[in-house]
Every structure is written in C-alpha cells, then in structure tokens.
ZAVOTI-511093 format. One record per residue (C-alpha): residue in three letters; x, y, z. Coordinates in pm, whole numbers, padded with zeros to 5 digits, always signed. Layout:
AlaXYZ;...
END
This chain:
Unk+01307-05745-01662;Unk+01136-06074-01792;Unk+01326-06439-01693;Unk+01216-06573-01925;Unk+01398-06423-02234;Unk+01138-06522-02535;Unk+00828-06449-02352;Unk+00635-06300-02687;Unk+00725-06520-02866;Unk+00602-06815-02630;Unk+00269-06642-02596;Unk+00172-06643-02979;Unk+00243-06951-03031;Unk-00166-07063-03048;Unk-00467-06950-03257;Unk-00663-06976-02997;Unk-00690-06639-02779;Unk-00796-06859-02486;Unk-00502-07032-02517;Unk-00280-06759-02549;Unk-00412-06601-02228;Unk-00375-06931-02036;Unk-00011-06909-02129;Unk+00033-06591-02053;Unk-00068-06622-01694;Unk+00147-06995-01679;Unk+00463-06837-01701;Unk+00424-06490-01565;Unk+00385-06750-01254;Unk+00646-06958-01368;Unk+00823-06635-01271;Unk+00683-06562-00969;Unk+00806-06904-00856;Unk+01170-06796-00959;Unk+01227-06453-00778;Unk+01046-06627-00458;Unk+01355-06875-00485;Unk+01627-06600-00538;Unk+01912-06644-00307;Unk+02016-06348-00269;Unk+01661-06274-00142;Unk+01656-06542+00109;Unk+02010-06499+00256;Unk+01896-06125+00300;Unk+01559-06214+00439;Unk+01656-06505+00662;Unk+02019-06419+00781;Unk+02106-06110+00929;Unk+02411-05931+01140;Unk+02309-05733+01445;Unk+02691-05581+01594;Unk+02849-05904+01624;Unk+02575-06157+01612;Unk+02535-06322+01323;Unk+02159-06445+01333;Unk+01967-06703+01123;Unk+01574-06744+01216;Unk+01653-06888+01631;Unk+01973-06950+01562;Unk+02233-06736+01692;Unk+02613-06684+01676;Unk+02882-06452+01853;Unk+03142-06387+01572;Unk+03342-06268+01900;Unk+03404-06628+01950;Unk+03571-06714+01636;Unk+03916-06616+01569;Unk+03855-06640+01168;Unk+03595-06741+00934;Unk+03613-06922+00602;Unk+03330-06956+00311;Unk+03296-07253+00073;Unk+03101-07418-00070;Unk+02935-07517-00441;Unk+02627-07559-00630;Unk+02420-07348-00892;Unk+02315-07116-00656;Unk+02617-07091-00449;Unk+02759-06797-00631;Unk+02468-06570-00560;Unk+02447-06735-00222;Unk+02812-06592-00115;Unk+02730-06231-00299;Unk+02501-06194-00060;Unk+02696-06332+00249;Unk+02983-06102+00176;Unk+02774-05817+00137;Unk+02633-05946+00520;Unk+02931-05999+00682;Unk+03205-05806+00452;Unk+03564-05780+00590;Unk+03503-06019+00863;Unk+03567-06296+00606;Unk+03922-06399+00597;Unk+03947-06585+00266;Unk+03645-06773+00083;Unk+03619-07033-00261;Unk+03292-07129-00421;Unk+03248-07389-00718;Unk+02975-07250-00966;Unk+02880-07360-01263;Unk+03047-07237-01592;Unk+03000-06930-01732;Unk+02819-06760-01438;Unk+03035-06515-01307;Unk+02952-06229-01491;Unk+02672-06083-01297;Unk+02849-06193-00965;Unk+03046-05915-00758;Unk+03229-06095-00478;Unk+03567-05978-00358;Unk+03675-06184-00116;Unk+03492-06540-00172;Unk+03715-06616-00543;Unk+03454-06804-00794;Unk+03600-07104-00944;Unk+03422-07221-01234;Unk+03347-07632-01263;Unk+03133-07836-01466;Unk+02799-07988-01415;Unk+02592-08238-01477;Unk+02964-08411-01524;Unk+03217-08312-01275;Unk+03518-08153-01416;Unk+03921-08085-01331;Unk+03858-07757-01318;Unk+03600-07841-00962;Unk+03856-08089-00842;Unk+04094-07847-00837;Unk+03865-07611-00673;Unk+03784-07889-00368;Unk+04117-07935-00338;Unk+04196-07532-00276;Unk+03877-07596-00044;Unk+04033-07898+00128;Unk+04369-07667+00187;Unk+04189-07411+00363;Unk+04067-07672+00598;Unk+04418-07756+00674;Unk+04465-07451+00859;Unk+04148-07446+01093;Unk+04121-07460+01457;Unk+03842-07439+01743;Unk+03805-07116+01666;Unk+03707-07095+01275;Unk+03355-07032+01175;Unk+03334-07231+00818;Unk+03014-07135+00667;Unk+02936-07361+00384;Unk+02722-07265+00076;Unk+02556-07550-00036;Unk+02271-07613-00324;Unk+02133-07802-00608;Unk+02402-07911-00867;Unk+02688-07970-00534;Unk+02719-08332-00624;Unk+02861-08245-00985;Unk+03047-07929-00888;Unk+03228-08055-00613;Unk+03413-08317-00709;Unk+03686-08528-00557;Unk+03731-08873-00650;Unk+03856-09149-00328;Unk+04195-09243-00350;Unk+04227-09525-00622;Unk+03947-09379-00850;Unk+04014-09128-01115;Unk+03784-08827-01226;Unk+03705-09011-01516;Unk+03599-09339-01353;Unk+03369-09103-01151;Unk+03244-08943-01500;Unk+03171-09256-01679;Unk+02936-09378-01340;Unk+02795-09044-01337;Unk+02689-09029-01689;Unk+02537-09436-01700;Unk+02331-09338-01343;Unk+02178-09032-01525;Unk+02058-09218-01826;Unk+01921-09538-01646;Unk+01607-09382-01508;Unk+01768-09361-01138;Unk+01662-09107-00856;Unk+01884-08850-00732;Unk+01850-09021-00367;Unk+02056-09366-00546;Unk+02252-09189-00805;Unk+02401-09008-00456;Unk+02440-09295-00251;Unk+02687-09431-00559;Unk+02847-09049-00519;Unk+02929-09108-00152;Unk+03093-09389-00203;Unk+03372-09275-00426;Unk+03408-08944-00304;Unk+03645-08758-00034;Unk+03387-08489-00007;Unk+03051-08612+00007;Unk+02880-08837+00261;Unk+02958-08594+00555;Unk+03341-08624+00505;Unk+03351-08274+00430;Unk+03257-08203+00835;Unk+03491-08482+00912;Unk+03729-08248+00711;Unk+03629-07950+00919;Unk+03640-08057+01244;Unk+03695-07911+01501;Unk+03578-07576+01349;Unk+03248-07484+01380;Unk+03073-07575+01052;Unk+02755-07346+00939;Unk+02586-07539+00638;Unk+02364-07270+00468;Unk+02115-07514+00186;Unk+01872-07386-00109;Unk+01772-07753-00151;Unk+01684-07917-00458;Unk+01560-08241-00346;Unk+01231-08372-00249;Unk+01157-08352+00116;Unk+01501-08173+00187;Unk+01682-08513+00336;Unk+02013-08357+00441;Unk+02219-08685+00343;Unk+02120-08639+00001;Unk+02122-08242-00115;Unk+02436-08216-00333;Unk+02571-08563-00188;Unk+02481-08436+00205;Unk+02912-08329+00261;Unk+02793-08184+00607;Unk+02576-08492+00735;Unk+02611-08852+00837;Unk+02527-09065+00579;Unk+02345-09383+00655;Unk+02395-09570+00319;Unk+02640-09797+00245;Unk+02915-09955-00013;Unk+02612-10261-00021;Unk+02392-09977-00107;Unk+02581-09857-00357;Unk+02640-10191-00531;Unk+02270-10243-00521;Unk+02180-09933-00662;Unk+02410-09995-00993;Unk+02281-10363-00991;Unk+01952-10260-00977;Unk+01947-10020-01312;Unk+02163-10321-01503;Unk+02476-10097-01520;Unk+02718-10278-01301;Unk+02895-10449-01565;Unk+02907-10124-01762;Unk+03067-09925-01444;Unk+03444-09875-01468;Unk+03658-10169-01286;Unk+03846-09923-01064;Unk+03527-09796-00890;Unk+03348-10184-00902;Unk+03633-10327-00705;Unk+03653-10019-00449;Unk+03305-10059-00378;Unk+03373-10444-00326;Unk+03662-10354-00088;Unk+03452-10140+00117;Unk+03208-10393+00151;Unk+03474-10635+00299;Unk+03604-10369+00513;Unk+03913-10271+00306;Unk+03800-09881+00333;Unk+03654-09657+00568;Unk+03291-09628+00551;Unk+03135-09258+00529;Unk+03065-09135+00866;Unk+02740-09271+01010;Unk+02505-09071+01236;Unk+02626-09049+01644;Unk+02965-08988+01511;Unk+03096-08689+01709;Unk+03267-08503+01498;Unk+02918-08365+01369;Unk+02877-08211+01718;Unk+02975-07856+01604;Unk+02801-07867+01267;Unk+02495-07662+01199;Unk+02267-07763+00884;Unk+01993-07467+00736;Unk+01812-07513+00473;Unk+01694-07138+00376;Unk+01513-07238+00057;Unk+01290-07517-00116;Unk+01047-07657-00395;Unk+00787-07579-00148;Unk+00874-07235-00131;Unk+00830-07154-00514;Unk+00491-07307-00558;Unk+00334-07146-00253;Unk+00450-06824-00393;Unk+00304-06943-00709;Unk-00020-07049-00565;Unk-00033-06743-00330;Unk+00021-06486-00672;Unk-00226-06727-00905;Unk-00517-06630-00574;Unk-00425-06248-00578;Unk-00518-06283-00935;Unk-00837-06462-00870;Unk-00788-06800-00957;Unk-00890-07100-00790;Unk-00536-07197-00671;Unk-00477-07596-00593;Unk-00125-07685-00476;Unk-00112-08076-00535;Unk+00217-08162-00417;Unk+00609-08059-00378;Unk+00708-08435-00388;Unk+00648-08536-00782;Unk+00857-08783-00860;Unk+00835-09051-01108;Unk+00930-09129-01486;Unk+00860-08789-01656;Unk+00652-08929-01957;Unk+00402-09050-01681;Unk+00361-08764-01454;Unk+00302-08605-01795;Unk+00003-08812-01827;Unk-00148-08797-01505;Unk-00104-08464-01501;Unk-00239-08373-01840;Unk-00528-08620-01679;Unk-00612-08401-01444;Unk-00675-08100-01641;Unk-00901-08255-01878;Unk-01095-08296-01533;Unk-01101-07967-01494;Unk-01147-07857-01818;Unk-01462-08102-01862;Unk-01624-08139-01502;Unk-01475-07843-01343;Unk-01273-08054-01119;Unk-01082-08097-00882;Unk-01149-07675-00837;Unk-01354-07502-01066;Unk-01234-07247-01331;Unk-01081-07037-01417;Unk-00796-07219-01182;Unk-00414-07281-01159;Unk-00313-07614-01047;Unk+00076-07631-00931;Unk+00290-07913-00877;Unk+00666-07986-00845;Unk+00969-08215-00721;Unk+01203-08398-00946;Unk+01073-08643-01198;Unk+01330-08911-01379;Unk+01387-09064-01744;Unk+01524-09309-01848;Unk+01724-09268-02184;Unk+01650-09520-02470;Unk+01703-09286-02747;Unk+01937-09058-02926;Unk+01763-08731-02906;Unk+01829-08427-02696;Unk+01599-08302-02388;Unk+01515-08318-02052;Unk+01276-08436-01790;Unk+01074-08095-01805;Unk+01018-08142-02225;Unk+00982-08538-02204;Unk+00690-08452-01925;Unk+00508-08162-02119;Unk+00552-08345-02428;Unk+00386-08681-02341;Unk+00119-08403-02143;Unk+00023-08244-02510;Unk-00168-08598-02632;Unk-00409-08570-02317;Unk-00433-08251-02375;Unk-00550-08291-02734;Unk-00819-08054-02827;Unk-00890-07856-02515;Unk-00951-07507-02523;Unk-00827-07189-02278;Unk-00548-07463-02081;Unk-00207-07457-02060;Unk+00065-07632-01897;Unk+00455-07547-01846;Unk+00659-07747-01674;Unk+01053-07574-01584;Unk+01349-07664-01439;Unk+01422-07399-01184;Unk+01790-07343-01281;Unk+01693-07289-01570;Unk+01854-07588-01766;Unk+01676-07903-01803;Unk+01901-08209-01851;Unk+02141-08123-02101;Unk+01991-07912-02324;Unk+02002-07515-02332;Unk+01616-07477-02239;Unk+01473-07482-01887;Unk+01168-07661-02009;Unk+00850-07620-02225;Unk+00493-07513-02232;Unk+00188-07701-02447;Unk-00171-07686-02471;Unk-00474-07834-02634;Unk-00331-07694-02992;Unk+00016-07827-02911;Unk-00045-08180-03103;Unk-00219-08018-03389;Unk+00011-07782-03441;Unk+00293-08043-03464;Unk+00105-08220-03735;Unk+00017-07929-03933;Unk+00414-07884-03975;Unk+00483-08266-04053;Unk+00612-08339-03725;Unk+00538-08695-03559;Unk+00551-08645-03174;Unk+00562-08968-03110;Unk+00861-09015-03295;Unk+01070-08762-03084;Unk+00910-08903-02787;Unk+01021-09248-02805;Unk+01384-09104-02948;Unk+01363-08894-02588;Unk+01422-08570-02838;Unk+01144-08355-02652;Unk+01407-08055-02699;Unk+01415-08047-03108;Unk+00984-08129-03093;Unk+00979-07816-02949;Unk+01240-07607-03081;Unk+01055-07636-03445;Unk+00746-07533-03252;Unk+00932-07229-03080;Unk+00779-07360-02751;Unk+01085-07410-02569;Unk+01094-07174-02269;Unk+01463-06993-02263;Unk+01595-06824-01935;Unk+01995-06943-01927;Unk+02102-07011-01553;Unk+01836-06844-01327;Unk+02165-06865-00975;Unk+01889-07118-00813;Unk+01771-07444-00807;Unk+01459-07635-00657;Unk+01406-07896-00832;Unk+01104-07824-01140;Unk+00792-07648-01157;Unk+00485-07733-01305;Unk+00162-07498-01350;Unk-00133-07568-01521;Unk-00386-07308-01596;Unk-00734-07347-01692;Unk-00996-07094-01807;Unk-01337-07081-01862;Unk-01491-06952-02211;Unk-01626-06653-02078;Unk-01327-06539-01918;Unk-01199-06180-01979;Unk-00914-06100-02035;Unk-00713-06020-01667;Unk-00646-05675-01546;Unk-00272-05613-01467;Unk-00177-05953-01398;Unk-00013-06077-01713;Unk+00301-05868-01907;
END
C-alpha cells in the first residue's frame, strides 16, 4: 500500500516524460525513507525479550529485578512506539499512558498502555491532563519500578505542563510567536524548559528513584538529548538567561505574555529552581536510547536509489537554515548536475535532510518543506528529466494538511501558464495554496514517525530508459 495517498496523480503532473520518471523514482524513495523510520520496525529490530531479559543492542536488563513496570511517554511516534512494546513485553506491564497526537488512534491496538489524545504544534488541555495522569503514576514508584519512557518528535507540544504561576495559555501564546520568528528548535526548547514541570530533565527528577529507560526516534539534528521533545530525561545545561536571550534575540520579548516574562526574570535572580544541570545524581539510574534518526531514512534512501543504479550522493543529515535558502542552494546544486554532471554524474539521486526554519512575514498557509521546494522551482527553471521533493517525515509540514511538495524544471512554467505568480505566494509564505492549484502537494496524513524532513533530488540523463521494477 502506497504512503503517499495521491501518488498518480503527483506523477502526471509534467509534459515532460523525463520529468515524470524523475518523479516517479523521488518519491517511491521518499517512501523508502518512511518504512526505514517505522517504529514499530525499529522497536522490533532493536529491542528484544529473551525469558526475562529485556535487551536493547549491549544493553541489558533483568525484569526479575523490578517489582513493576510503567510506560509513558509522548510524541508522534509514541503511539506506534508502545504497540510494539506491549506486543514485546505484554502482561508484564502494570499500567501505561502515552500522549499522541489527535486523531491517531485508529490503527493503534494497545491494551494496556491507554492513548490519550493532545494537540500539537500548540499544546492542549487535553495533554496536560494526560502529564498530569503521567505525573500520578510517578507518585507511586519505588526502587524497584522499571519506567520505560517513549519519547519522539512532536514531545515538546504533546506533553505539556505549564510551571506553577504560568497558565497553558501563556505557554500557547510563547509557543506560537517562537514558531513564526524564524527560531530553531534547539532555542524555541530552551524557552520550553523554562516554563515547564516536565521538560528539562524534571521528568527523571520526577522518576527517581525508579529506574528510568528513555526509548527516542529523534527528530532533531545531531540527536542532542537535552533538546529531543524538550530532553524530560536529561540534564539540561541552558538557562532562565538563555531563555530571555533567545526571545530577545527574535524581537518577541515584549510580545511574550507578562506571567511567563517575569518568571523567567525570577529565575534569573534565583526566585525558582533551575532545571537540573548535568552531575546531578538523580540521573544515575536513567538510561537514554535513541533507536531511530534523520540519518537512518536517507541512508536507506541512498542505499535503495544504488540498488536501482543511480549514482547515490548523501550530502548531509544536518540541513538547517531558513527554508527559502536551502531551497536555493539546493536547487543550485542540481543545475550542476544537470549541466556539468556534477557533483556525481547521471542519472543520480542526491539526498539531504535535517530541519530547516521560516520565518513568517505573511498571511498564507504552508510549511518549511513547500516554502523550500517552492523557492527550489526558480533555479530549477527549464531543466529537463530533474526532480526534487522535499517531506516532512510525519507527514505534516507546519500547519498545513500536506507533508510537503515536489517541483521540477516545468514547475515555474506551469504556474504561469495557469495565471499564478509564485512569487506572490512566496513572499505571502502561502507555498501550500501555490501548490494545491498545481496538485503538487504530496498527501500522506500522519505517517506514526518523525525525523525531521527529507529531501531527494533526482536527475536523469536524456537517454535514460525507462527503469525496470523500481518505480510503482
């Protein structure tokens, strides 16, 4: 069954039949770099029960020593993530609650671990009530509770639990004004820790003096455990300065709600407890894993686009950046290819991912995945047998109902033909309606995972046949 739910009619969408092949074989990896990323795949391939040891990679544990065990945990992938875990370790879990996104249940069989649907990218009531459930559990454990936390990409927003003093809305209104100003995830986080009872490692402070198993599918570049989903299971070495400086820096401190500005000031003088900083030793029984990556998807990718016989060139897992520029370079680099048969020589697939950023002038509707492949399509301009998608793994990019978009060297032409100024929806950051009217929008729903974005280029050489068996 195809991800990606309007595959035909993404694959027509060029009068070229170079083109048309090129995007063919962009998203039937675009695929590939999905299922490599599954959850429930990993869990089963990395963690495994052998009689009463639980084992993950060199890690081992005797479930003889603990008297109970508890799963929680939250993220887009979390829900998957415990379906598998029960199926592992079944009846020996005593009681379980994971936050998932909204409307993701319904292909989800646990029994034991209840699903509480919250919402993300803005927290919700609905997740604060499900932390606090979470944070009742924890009342109740001892030296001998295994707590095995399921943790991934979209934790910070689904986990929610506002400090003392600051209300859910406070937390909201900062939320929304750090993912409009262009921030990264790393500062919009360190703000996160500072005004929440969960993130920041307080969640192991919480735990202690259980042991604390921290499973990760990690959707941030370089996997820094202080920062996937707000790091709740790891010292955090920012600060309330950092914090301030962060919302100083992106000209929103005046615009962030009084309650949270004056907390953050109090911390700074000392007036609250700081997050707990590494050498603190209630992190002695916590064990962090992270089982799955950006890096994971594109070697898959890049490993599939070879067995197809392409010239495979995996640039980097660490994009990062304002989206409408990595469009650019990247579009940059397949005219290179295209023209001097560089930097690898067709017919090739060039792959590239991470997390890029924008920042929000306009009115429009879209992502960082459309704003990059739109402001890609003018370099692209008049190319012939390329193609370039760039997805959001989960499957949603920013708040729109896409996971992303595909162009090519038609893509700009096209637009015109139908009256359409790109440039326009560019500068209104409305990359999501550009593309809707040119039925380029690529549509999966929630995919259960999330590693940050994907972006594959494909170029092809004007003599190439069509492929045997590798495309749909």
């Amino acid at each position: 069954m195809s991800i990606i739910k309007n595959y035909r009619e993404i694959v027509k969408n060029s009068s070229s039949e170079l083109n048309v092949e090129a995007r063919k074989v962009a998203l039937f990896l675009l695929e590939t770099a999905i299922s490599a990323v599954d959850p429930t795949k990993l869990l089963r391939n990395r963690v495994t029960l052998h009689k009463n040891t639980l084992k993950i990679d060199d890690l081992q544990l005797n479930l003889e020593d603990y008297r109970r065990i508890i799963v929680i945990g939250g993220g887009k992938a979390s829900g998957a993530m415990a379906e598998s875990l029960e199926t592992i370790l079944g009846h020996r879990i005593d009681a379980g609650l994971i936050n998932i996104p909204e409307d993701s249940t319904h292909h989800l069989k646990e029994r034991i671990i209840e699903l509480n649907e919250a919402g993300h990218p803005i927290p919700t009531e609905q997740g604060q009530r499900g932390v606090n459930q979470m944070f009742d559990l924890l009342k109740t454990v001892d030296e001998s509770t295994l707590i095995i936390f399921l943790l991934s990409g979209g934790g910070s927003a689904l986990l929610p639990m506002p400090l003392q003093g600051i209300t859910l809305d406070e937390k909201r209104m900062v939320t929304n004004l750090l993912l409009k100003c262009g921030a990264t995830i790393n500062e919009i986080n360190v703000v996160r820790k500072h005004v929440s009872r969960i993130k920041g490692g307080r969640l192991a402070v919480a735990s202690y003096p259980a042991t604390l198993l921290c499973l990760i599918l990690s959707d941030v570049i370089g996997d820094p455990l202080p920062t996937i989903a707000s790091g709740p299971t790891v010292p955090d070495p920012s600060t309330y300065s950092d914090a301030i400086q962060v919302l100083r820096r992106y000209e929103i401190w005046e615009e962030t709600p009084q309650a949270i500005r004056l907390f953050l000031e109090e911390g700074v003088k000392g007036s609250h407890e700081e997050s707990p900083k590494p050498g603190d030793p209630r992190f002695a029984k916590v064990l962090n894993i992270v089982l799955g990556n950006n890096a994971v998807a594109l070697e898959a990718a890049a490993k599939q686009a070879k067995e197809m016989g392409f010239n495979s060139l995996l640039l980097s897992s660490y994009v990062s950046g304002e989206a409408r520029h990595v469009g650019t370079v990247f579009a940059s680099i397949a005219r290179e290819l295209m023209v001097r048969d560089k930097p690898v020589s067709k017919p090739a697939v060039i792959l590239a991912g991470g997390e890029t950023t924008v920042t929000v002038t306009g009115t429009g509707r879209g992502g960082r995945n459309g704003e990059l492949a739109l402001n890609a399509s003018f370099s692209l301009a008049g190319l012939e047998g390329v193609a370039l998608a760039s997805f959001g793994t989960d499957g949603i990019d920013g708040l729109s109902d896409s996971a992303g978009a595909i162009v090519d060297g038609l893509t700009i032409e096209r637009a015109k033909d139908m009256g359409l100024n790109p440039l326009d929806f560019l500068r209104n950051n409305d990359s999501h309606n550009f593309f809707k009217q040119l039925k380029d929008l690529i549509y999966t729903g929630p995919t259960g995972t999330n590693v940050n974005d994907v972006l594959i280029m494909v170029g092809l050489a004007k003599s190439r046949a069509r492929q045997r068996g590798e495309t749909k």
